[in-house]
N, C-alpha and C positions, 0 to 999 in steps of 0.2 A: 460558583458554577461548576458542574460536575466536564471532563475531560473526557476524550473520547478517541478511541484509538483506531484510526481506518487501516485493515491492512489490504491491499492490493492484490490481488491473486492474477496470472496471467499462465498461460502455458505456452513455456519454452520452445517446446519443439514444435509450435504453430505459429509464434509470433511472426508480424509481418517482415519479413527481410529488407524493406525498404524504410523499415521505423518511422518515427510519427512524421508527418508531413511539417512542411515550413509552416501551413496554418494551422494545422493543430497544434504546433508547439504555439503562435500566437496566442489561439484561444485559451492553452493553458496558461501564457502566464498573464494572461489577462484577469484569467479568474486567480490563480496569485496571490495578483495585485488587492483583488479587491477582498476576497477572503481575509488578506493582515491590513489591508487596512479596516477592516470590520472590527476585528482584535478577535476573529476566531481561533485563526491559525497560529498554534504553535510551535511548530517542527513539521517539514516533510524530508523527503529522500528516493530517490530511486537507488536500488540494492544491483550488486554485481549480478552475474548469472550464475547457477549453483554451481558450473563449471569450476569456479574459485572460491565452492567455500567448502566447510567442514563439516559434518554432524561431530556434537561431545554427547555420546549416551552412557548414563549411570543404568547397570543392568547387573543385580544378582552381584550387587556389590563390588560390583569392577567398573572402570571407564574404558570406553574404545572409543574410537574415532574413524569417523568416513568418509573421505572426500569424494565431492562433487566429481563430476555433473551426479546428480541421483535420478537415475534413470527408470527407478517405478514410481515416482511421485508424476502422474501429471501437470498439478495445477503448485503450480509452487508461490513464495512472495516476491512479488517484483517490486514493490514499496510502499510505503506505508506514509500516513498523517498523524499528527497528535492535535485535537482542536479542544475549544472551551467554548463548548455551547449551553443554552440554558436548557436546553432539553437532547434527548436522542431523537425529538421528528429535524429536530435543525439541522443535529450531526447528520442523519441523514440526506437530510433536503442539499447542504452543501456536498457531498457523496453525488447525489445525484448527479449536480451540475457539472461534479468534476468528469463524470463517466461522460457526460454527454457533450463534452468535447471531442472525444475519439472519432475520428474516422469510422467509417463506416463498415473499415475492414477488419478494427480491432473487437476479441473477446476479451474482455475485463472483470474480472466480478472482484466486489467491496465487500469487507466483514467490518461491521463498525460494531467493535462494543467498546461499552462503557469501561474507565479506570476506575478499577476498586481505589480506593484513597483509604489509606489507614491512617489511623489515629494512635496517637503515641498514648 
């Protein structure tokens, strides 16, 4: 079954200050629950704020480095999933149900593509 990699996109300088509510964190780990015990889900994570991370850019044959916050990216990754679905309408469809636990005050957007898988 092909893998499928959701990345979370959220913007920072909009996120709600009062972060997810005691029911929506319920709802999420409700859905969770039921997503591994599905055997969709194989890895999630929510990611630090870009406050504390790096860029490493290969450029014209040199590496630099840039630390956060990055303050011309709007929409940055706030976390990501890795699942094993038998199709991308399922990756998607659990996508869905994940967005639609948010509050009503959160923007969320999902990019789910597909893991290339290579062969030796």
């Amino acid at each position: 079954m092909p893998r499928f990699l959701t990345l979370v996109r959220v913007d920072e300088r909009n996120a709600p200050e009062q972060g997810p509510s005691p029911e929506m964190m319920q709802r999420m780990g409700e859905l969770l629950e039921e997503i591994t015990k599905a055997g969709v889900m194989l890895d999630t994570a929510g990611l630090t704020p870009t406050s504390e991370a790096t860029r490493v850019t290969w450029a014209d044959g040199k590496i630099s480095y840039t630390d956060g916050p990055f303050t011309e990216t709007k929409e940055v990754i706030g976390g990501y999933s890795i699942v094993q679905a038998k199709d991308k309408a399922e990756a998607i469809e659990w996508t869905r149900r994940f967005l639609q636990v948010h509050d009503d005050y959160w923007t969320v957007t999902c990019e789910v593509r597909e893991i290339a898988e290579h062969t030796a």
